[in-house]
C-alpha positions in Angstrom: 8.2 0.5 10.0 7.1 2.2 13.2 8.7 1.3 16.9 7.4 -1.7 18.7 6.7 -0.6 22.2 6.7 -3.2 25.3 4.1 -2.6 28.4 5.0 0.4 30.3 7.5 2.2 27.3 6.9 5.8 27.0 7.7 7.3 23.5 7.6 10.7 22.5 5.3 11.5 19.5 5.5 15.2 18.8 8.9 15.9 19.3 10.6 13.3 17.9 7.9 13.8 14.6 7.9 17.5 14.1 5.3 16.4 11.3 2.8 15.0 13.3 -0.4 16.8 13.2 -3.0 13.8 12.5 -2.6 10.9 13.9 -4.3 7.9 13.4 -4.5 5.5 16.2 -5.4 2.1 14.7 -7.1 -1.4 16.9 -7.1 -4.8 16.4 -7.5 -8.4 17.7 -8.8 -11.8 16.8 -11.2 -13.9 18.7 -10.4 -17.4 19.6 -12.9 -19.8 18.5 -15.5 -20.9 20.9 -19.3 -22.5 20.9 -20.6 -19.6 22.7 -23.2 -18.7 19.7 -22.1 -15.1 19.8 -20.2 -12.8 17.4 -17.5 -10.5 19.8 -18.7 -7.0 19.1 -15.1 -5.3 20.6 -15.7 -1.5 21.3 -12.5 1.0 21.6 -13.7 4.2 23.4 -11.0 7.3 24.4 -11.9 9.4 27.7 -10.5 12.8 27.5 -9.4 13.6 31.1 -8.0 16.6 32.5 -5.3 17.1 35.2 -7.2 15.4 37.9 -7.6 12.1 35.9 -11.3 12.4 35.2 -12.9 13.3 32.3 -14.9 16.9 32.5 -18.2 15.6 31.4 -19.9 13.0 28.9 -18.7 15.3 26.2 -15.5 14.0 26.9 -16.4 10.2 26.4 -15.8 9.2 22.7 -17.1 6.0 22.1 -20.3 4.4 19.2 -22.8 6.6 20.3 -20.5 9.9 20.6 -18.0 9.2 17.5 -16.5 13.5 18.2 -15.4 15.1 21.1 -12.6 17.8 22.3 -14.4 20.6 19.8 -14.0 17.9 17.0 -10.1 17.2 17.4 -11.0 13.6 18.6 -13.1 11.8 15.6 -14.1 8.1 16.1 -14.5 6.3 12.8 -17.0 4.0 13.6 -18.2 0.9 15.4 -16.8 -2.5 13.6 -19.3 -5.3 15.3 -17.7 -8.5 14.0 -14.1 -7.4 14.2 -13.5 -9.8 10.7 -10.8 -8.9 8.4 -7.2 -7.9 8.3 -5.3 -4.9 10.1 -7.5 -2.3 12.1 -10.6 -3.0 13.5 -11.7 0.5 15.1 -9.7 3.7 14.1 -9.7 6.7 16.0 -8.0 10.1 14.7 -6.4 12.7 16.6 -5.4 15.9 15.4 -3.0 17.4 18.3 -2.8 20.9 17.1 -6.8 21.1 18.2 -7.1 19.3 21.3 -8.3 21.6 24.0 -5.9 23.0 26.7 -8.1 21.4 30.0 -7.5 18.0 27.8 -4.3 16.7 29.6 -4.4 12.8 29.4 -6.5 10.7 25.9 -7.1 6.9 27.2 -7.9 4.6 24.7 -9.5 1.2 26.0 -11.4 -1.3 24.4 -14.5 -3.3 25.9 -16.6 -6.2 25.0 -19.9 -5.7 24.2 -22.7 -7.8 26.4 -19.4 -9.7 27.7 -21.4 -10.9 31.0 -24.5 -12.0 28.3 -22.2 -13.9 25.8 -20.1 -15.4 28.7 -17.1 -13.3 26.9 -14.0 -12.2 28.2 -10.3 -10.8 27.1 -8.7 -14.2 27.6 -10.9 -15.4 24.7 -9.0 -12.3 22.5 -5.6 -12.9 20.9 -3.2 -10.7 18.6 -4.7 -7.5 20.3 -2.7 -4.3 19.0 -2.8 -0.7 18.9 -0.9 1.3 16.7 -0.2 5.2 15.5 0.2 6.2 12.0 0.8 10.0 11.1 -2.7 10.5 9.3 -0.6 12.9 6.1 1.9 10.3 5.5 0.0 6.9 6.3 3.5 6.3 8.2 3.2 3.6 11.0 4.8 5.5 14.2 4.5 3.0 16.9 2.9 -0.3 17.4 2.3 -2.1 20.8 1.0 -5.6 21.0 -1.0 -6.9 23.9 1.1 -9.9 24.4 -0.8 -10.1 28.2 -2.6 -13.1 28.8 -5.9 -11.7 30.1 -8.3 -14.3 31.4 -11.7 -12.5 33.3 -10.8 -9.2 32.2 -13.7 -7.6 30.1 -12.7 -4.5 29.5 -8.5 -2.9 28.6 -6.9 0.3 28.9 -4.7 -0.2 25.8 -2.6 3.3 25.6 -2.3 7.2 27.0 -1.2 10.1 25.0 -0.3 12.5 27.0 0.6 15.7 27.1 4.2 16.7 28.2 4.4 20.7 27.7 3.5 21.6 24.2 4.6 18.1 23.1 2.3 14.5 23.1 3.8 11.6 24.4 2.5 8.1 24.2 2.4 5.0 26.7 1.6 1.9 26.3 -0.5 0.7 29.5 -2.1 -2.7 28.6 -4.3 -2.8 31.8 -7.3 -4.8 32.3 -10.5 -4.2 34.0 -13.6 -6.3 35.2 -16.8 -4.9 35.2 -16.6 -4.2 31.2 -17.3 -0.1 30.1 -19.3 0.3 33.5 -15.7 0.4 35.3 -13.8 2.1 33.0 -16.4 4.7 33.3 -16.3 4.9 36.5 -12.5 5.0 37.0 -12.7 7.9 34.7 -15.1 10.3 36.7 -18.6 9.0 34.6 -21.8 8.5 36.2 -23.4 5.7 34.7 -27.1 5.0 34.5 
C-alpha cells in the first residue's frame, strides 16, 4: 500500500525508491448519473514543459492523438471513452532514466471531451484519483484522491513530477480549469487551432 497524498504534498519518488525506473501513473473517476444522453469520454493528457513552464513544441503534448513523446520515455496507453469498469481508466508510463534533459516539469490533467456539447462538467465526476505504481514491481507508490468539489470546471491539472537534481519528485496539484483542453493548452505555451 502506497502513501495517500493530500492537495499540495510533495513526495519524493526517486530517492526515496532507488528502484524506480518505470513508473506507471494510473487515472480514474466515476460519473454521477445524469439525463444528459451522453457517455463522459474523460481524456488525461501530460505536457512536457521545460524550465520556463511551457512545453517546447506539440511534440511535447501527449495526449489520444500523440500516445509518445520525450524520444519515447513518455508512452500513453490509450484513450478509454466510457471510463466503465474498476481501477484505472487511462494509464500513462514514464520511464525516468529516458526523459530528456530540457524536460524539467510532466503535468498530467485530465479533460472532458465535448464538455460545452454534452452540458458536462467536473462537478458531475466523483472518486477522481491518480496514482503511481513502480511499472517492475506493480507496487502502488502514491495515491492522491481528488476529494475537491469541482462544479464548472471542465478541465483538471491532477499532478507534477518534477525534477529536483537528478531525482523526480511528485505533487499533487488538483487544480481546475474552464475552457476544457483549449486552456490547459494554452496555459502550457500551445497554439491551438
Amino acid at each position: 500500500m502506497g502513501i495517500n497524498l493530500s492537495k499540495g504534498q510533495r513526495i519524493d519518488l526517486t530517492k526515496t525508491n532507488p528502484g524506480l525506473k518505470k513508473g506507471i501513473i494510473g487515472l480514474g473517476w466515476d460519473t454521477n448519473k445524469y439525463s444528459g444522453g451522453y457517455d463522459f469520454d474523460l481524456d488525461a493528457s501530460a505536457f512536457l514543459v521545460g524550465a520556463d513552464g511551457k512545453v517546447k513544441s506539440e511534440n511535447d503534448f501527449i495526449f489520444y492523438n500523440n500516445l509518445q513523446g520525450g524520444n519515447g520515455s513518455i508512452v500513453h496507453t490509450g484513450d478509454n471513452r466510457t471510463g466503465e469498469g474498476e481501477g484505472d481508466d487511462e494509464q500513462i508510463t514514464i520511464e525516468f532514466d529516458k526523459v530528456p534533459s530540457h524536460i524539467d516539469k510532466i503535468a498530467i490533467t485530465v479533460t472532458i471531451h465535448d464538455a460545452p456539447q454534452r452540458a458536462q462538467n467536473f462537478g458531475q465526476v466523483s472518486n477522481a484519483f491518480v496514482r503511481l505504481v513502480d511499472q517492475d514491481t506493480n507496487e502502488e507508490i502514491l495515491r492522491y484522491d481528488l476529494a475537491e468539489e469541482f462544479s464548472i470546471e471542465t478541465a483538471v491539472v491532477f499532478c507534477e513530477l518534477y525534477r529536483s537534481g537528478s531525482d523526480w519528485k511528485f505533487n499533487a496539484i488538483g487544480s481546475g480549469f474552464q475552457g476544457g483542453l483549449h486552456a490547459l493548452c494554452t496555459n502550457y505555451g500551445l497554439e491551438v487551432g
